[in-house]
C-alpha angles and dihedrals in degrees: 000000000000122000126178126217133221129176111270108243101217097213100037095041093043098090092053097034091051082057091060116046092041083068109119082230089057093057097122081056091083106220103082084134102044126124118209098262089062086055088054098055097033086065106034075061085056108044090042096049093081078218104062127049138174128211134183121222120216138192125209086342094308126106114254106159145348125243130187126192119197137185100237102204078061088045129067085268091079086078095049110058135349112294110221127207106255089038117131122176124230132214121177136182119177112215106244109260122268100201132018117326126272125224118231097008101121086053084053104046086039086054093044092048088053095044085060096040091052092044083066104103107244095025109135107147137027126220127216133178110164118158122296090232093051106096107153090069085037079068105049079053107068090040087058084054093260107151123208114240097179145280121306132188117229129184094262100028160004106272136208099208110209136184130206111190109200084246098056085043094061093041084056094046086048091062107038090056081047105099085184087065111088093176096072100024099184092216085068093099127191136188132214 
């Protein structure tokens, strides 16, 4: 599956993306609560930091997910663990589906948000802190070779801190297109 990315306006983007992080399923987004006008300035923060910067992907033209990518040492990680050079954060949020369910997207969409992350020069490493509470992406993680390095406390959560070296990306990648691989079956599909 191929998507294409393109930068989130925050004006123009807000209504849709509104509708999606105040999803139940989007609850360890943090903005369940959020009005439009909080979306808007949520992302305007982000696309003026130079640190911080949201994306939509989309498939076949049309928005499926956002992702953000963030330079940790800039972010509230760089209190937690020992920021490397090479490192690049990671947020994703998949849209909610407009038809019936596919299995295996959010693999997919979680594959397709690290291969452009790898393809960065100077990405080695890829940096995760979802909730503590959120397994079920704790779980997409580790299918996509992150790796847990522990709890952290941030500022708005409990965090499980993760790390995805490009190796272990592409060892992960390996096996999921592996149909002879029961262990990481790719039409086991999960949602964030």
């Amino acid at each position: 599956m191929s998507f294409t990315f393109r930068c989130v306006d925050s004006v123009a983007d807000a209504p849709l993306l509104h509708s999606w992080v105040t999803q139940p399923y989007a609850s360890f987004w943090g903005m369940s609560s959020s009005t439009v006008d909080g979306v808007v300035e949520e992302y305007s923060t982000i696309q003026s930091s130079g640190h911080h910067h949201a994306l939509l992907g989309l498939d076949g033209g049309v928005p499926a997910f956002l992702m953000e990518e963030y330079l940790p040492a800039a972010s509230p990680l760089a209190a937690a663990y020992a920021v490397q050079e090479g490192d690049i954060g990671m947020h994703l949020l998949v849209a909610p589906p407009s038809g019936d369910p596919k299995p295996g997207y959010t693999a997919a969409v979680m594959d397709g948000a690290l291969d452009r992350l790898f393809e960065k020069p100077g990405v080695e490493r890829v940096v995760v802190e979802p909730d503590a509470r959120n397994n079920k992406i704790h779980v997409l993680n580790e299918r996509l070779g992150f790796q847990p390095a522990g709890v952290v406390a941030l500022p708005d959560k409990e965090a499980l801190l993760s790390f995805c070296t490009r190796q272990d990306y592409l060892a992960a990648r390996a096996a999921l297109r592996n149909p002879q691989d029961h262990s990481h079956p790719i039409h086991e599909g999960a949602s964030l």
